[in-house]
N, C-alpha and C positions, 0 to 999 in steps of 0.2 A: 504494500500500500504506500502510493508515496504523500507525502507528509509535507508541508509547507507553512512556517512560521510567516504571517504578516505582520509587519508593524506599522500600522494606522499613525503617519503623524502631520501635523498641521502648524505652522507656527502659529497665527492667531488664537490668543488664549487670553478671556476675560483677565484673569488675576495675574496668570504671568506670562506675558506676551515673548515670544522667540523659544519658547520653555526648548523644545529638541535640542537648540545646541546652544545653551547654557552649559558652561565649562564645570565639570565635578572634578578636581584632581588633575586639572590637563585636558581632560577630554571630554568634550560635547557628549550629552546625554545619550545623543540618540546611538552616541558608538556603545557607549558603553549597553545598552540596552540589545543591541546588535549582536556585540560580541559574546554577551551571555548567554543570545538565544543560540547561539552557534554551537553553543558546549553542549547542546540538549544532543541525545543517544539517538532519538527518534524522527525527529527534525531532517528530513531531504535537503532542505532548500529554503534561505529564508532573506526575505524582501522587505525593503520600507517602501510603503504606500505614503507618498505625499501630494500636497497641491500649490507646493510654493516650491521655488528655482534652490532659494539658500538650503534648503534642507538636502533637495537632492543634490543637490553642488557640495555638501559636506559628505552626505556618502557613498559617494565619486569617490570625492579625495581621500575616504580613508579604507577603500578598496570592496564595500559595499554593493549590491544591490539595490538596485531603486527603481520605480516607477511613477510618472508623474499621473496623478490623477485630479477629476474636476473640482472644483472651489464648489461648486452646490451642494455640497452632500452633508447633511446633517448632524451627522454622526461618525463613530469611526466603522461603525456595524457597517454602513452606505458604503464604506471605502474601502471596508473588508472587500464587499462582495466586488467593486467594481476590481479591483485585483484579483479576486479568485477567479473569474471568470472567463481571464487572460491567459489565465496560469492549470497548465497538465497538471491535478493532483488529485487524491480522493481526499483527503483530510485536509481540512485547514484552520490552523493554530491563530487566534486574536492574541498577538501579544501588545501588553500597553505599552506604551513609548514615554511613558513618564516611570517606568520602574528600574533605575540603572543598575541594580543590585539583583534582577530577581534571579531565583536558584531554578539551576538550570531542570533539576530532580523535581522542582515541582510541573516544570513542563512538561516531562516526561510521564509522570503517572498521572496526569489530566488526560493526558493520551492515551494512555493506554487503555480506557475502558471504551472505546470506539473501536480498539485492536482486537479486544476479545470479544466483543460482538455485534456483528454486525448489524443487528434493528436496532444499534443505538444511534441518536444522532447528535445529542449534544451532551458535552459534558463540561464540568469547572471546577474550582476548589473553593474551600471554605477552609477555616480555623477556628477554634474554640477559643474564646472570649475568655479574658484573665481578668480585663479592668472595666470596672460599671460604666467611666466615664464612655466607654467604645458604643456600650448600650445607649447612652442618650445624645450620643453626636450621629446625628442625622446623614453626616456623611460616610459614613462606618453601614454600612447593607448591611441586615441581618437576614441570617434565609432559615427555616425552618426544613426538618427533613423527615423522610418516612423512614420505616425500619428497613428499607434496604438502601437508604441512603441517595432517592431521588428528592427531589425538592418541591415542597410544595407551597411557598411561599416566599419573595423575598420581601423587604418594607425597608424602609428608611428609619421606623417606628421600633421600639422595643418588645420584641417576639420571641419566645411565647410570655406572655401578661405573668408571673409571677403572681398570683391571687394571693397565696400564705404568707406573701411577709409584705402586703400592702400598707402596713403603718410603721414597717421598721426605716429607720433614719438612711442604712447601708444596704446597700447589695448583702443578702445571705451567703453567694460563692455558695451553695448547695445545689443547683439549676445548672444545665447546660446551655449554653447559649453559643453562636455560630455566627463567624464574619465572613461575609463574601470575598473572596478575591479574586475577581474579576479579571482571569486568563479562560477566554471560553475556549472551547474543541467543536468545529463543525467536520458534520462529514456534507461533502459540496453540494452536492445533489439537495438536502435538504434546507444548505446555507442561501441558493439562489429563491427558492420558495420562500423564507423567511425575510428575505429583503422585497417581495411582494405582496408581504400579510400588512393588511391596515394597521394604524398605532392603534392599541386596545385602552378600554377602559381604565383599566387600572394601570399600565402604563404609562396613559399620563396623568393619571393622580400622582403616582410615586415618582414619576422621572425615570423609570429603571425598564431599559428596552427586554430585559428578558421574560419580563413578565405576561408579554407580546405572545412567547412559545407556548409558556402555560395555559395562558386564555385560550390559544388555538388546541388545548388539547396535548401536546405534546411534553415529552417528561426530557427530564434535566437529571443526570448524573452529577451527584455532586460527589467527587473526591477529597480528603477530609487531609490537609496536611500538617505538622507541626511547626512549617518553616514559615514566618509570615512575609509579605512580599511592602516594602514602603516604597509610596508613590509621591510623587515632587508636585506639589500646588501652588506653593507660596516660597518666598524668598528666603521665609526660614528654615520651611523643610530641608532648602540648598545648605541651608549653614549645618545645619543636624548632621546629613547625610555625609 
């Protein structure tokens, strides 16, 4: 099956504008985000998807793949697809382009549950929640899961409601709770279909396109990892990171 990492990147960005090649340590993000997905085991082939000249002009220069794609597209989902549908592959990897650090292992066993079988069509990862404060920051997804670990839920909200310790001051830490991290797994066939399903209801209540799959019916493997992935938003994330 060949396999194909995309990385969706755009320079204009509300909060941090040019974010791809913003220097961490020397090296614009978008390499380092590049060269991580490269160390994946399962990974054929892996591309940046962009819409602006500077980005593809940086990885040109640091020996890269690139594709230019259109300035209309909404999303990185949109850009996904106009990439996949250029590109020979049965699988294809969303990786984000604001994660310069992500482990390569987590790319690897998000994929793998499309490898072992085939009526799957989408899968991603999550992690278990350590700090409350993850639970009430809105931008931290939480997805709920069934007992074989697809998904039937994600929110921007605190999920599942905790009823038993509704009057305590602190988080219990006795409750599981689960963060998204948003490296999805399409297998192609069913990624072009999804770039032609309406925005759903709850979709855009929450702001969160996967929620699109669920409404149309379709399940979500969620792969559960211990590694967590930090993504670049703001200028101090740069400093942290």
């Amino acid at each position: 099956m060949n396999v194909v990492g995309i990385i969706p990147a755009r320079y204009s960005s509300t909060r941090l504008p040019g974010k791809p090649l913003l220097l961490i340590h020397g090296k614009p993000m978008i390499q380092r985000v590049y060269e991580q997905t490269l160390k994946s085991k399962l990974i054929n082939k892996v591309i940046v998807a962009t819409d602006d000249k500077r980005i593809f002009d940086c990885v040109k220069n640091f020996g890269g793949e690139v594709m230019m794609t259109s300035k209309k597209h909404q999303s990185g989902t949109d850009r996904l697809c106009e990439a996949a549908k250029k590109i020979n592959c049965g699988i294809a990897v969303n990786i984000q382009g604001d994660e310069p650090f992500i482990d390569p292992k987590n790319i690897d066993i998000a994929i793998e549950p499309l490898l072992k079988d085939k009526k799957l069509n989408v899968s991603t990862l999550a992690i278990r929640i350590k700090y409350e404060s993850d639970l009430t920051d809105k931008n931290k997804v939480k997805v709920v899961l069934d007992k074989s670990n697809f998904a039937l839920y994600f929110s921007r909200s605190r999920i599942p409601f905790e009823m038993d310790n509704t009057h305590a001051k602190v988080w219990s830490g006795r409750n599981i709770y689960y963060k998204h991290i948003g490296l999805y797994v399409y297998r192609k066939d069913f990624l072009m279909n999804f770039s032609k399903m309406k925005k759903s209801y709850l979709e855009r209540m929450e702001k969160l396109e996967q929620l699109r799959i669920l409404e149309n019916g379709e399940k979500i493997k969620v792969v559960i990892t211990k590694k967590d992935s930090v993504s670049i938003d703001t200028a101090e994330d740069i400093e942290r990171v």
